[in-house]
C-alpha positions, 0 to 999 in steps of 0.5 A: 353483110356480103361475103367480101365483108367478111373476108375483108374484116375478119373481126365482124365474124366474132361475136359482139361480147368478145369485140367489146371485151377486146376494145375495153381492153385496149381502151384500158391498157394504155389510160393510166399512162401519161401522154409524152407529147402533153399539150401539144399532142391535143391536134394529134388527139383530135385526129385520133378520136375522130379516127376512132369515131369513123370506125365506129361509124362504120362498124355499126353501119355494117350490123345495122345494114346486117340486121336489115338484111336479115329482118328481110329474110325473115319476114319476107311478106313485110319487106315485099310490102316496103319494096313496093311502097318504096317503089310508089313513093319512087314513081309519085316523086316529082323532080 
């Protein structure tokens, strides 16, 4: 992940269990409350979750694309070995 990430988005610094804790408990605190909009508000439920499901999206692109570069940099023979095949894969391809 790049510096900038981590100024940008401070809660990707704490650790996973802590992030998870936070969500559930969001997640909980406002479940056993009735919704005021009632059928209406489905279109505006929508939107949420999709909201919801964007940012989780993103959230775990970001670590996936940490873990990534981190597997680089601790196994640099093996990431050399893929920069390279990709780099074959790159000059066969035909347009």
């Amino acid at each position: 992940m790049a510096d900038g990430e981590l100024r940008r988005n401070p809660a990707s610094r704490a650790p996973r269990k802590e992030r998870d804790a936070e969500s559930a408990a969001t997640a909980t605190s406002t479940a056993g409350v009735p919704d005021p909009a009632g059928a209406t508000g489905g279109a505006e439920d929508a939107q949420e979750s999709d909201a919801a499901r964007r940012r989780r999206r993103a959230q775990f692109l970001r670590e996936l694309h940490e873990a990534k570069q981190l597997r680089d940099r601790v196994q640099p023979r093996r990431a050399r070995a893929a920069r390279m095949r990709q780099q074959m894969r790159m000059r066969t391809f035909r347009w």
